[in-house]
C-alpha positions in Angstrom: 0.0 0.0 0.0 1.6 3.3 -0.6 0.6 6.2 1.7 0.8 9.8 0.2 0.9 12.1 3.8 -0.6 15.3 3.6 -0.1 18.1 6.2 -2.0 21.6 6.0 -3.5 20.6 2.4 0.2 19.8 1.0 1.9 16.6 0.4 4.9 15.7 2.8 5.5 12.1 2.2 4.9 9.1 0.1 5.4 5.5 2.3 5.2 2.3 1.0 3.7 -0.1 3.8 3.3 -3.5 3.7 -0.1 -4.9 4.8 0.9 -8.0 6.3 4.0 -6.6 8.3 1.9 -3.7 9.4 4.5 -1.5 10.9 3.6 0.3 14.5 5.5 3.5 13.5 7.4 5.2 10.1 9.8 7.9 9.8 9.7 10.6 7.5 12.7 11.0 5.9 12.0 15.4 5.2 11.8 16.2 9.1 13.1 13.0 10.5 10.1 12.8 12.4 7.8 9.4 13.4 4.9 8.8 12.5 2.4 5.8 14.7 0.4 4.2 13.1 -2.7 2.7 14.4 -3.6 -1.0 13.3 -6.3 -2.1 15.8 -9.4 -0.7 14.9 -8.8 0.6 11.4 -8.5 -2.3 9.6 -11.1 -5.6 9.1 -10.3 -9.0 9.2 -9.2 -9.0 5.4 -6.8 -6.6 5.6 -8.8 -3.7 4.1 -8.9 -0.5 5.7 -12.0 0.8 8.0 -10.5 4.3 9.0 -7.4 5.9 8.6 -4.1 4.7 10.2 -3.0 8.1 11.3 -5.9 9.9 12.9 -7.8 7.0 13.1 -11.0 9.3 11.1 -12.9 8.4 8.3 -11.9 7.5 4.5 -13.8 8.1 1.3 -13.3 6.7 -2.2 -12.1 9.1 -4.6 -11.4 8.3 -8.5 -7.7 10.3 -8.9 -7.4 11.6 -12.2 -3.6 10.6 -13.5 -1.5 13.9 -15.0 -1.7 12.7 -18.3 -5.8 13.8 -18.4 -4.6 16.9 -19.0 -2.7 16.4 -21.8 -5.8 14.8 -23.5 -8.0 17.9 -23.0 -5.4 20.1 -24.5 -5.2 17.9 -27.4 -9.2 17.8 -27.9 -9.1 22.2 -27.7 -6.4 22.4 -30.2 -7.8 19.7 -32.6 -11.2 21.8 -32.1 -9.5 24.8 -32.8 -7.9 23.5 -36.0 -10.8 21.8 -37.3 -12.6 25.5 -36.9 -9.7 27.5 -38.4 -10.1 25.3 -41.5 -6.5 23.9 -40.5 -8.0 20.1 -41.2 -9.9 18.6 -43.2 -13.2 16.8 -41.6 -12.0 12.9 -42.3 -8.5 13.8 -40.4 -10.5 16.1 -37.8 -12.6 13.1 -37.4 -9.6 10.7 -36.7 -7.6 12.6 -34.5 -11.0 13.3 -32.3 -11.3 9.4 -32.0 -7.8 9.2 -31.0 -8.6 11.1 -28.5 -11.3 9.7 -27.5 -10.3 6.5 -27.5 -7.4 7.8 -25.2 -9.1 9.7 -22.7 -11.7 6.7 -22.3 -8.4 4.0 -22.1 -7.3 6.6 -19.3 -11.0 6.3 -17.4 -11.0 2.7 -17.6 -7.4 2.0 -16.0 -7.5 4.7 -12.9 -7.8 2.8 -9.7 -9.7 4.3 -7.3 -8.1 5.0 -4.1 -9.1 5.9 -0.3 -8.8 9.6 1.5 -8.7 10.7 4.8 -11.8 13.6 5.5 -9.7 14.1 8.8 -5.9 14.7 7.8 -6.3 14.1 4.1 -3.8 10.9 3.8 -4.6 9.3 0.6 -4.2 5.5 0.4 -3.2 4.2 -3.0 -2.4 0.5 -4.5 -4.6 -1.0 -1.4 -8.0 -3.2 -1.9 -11.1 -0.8 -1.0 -14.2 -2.3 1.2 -17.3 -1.8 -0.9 -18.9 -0.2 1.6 -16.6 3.0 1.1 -18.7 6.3 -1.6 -17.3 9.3 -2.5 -17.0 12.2 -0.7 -20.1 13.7 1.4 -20.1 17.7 2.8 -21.8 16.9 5.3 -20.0 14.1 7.1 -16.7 16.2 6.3 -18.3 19.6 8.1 -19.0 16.6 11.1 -15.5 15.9 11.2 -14.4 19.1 10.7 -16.3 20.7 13.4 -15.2 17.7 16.3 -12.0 18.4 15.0 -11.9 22.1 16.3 
């Protein structure tokens, strides 16, 4: 499982942790400080995680977009933009927004989903997800929010 730390909205660290060793406590190699994790309560029987292993709030599933999506919408404008300007010809305007789409739906299909903290904002990648975790929901993240004042 790899563990992306985030401290006042900004990433810190990235950890890889093992599942099966489950380590009490990591260091962070920027500030040389330790981190304890907790292992009781957070995660079920088959090794998926209930809450998170640093503040012990909830998770959410969240769909991370990877940096290439980007790319692919830049593409689409620009082959818009030439297709207007008269710069292609509609059968190679028509391929190259198929590539495209192809791309960006070949991108969709191969993002794995991944868990985040509503307390501290740790995101959990490359670990299996209960079904029982949705997306994100205002409300229960004002809840936590608030008890965390």
């Amino acid at each position: 499982m790899l563990i992306e730390l985030h401290k006042d909205g900004a990433k810190t660290q990235r950890v890889a942790v093992d599942l099966t060793e489950k380590p009490s406590m990591i260091s962070i190699k920027n500030t040389g400080e330790e981190l304890f994790l907790d292992w009781n309560a957070t995660v079920d029987d088959s090794d998926r995680l209930r809450s998170c292993i640093v503040c012990s709030n909830d998770l959410y599933r969240e769909r991370a977009l990877p940096q290439i999506t980007g790319i692919v919408i830049v593409l689409a404008f620009s082959g818009a933009i030439a297709g207007v300007g008269g710069f292609l010809t509609t059968w190679s305007m028509l391929g190259a927004m198929i590539v495209v789409l192809l791309l960006d739906v070949a991108i969709l299909l191969f993002v794995k989903p991944r868990l985040v903290c509503y307390g501290c904002g740790t995101k959990f990648k490359n670990t299996p997800i209960s079904p029982h975790f949705h997306g994100w929901d205002q409300q229960h993240a004002e809840k936590i929010s608030r008890s965390l004042r």
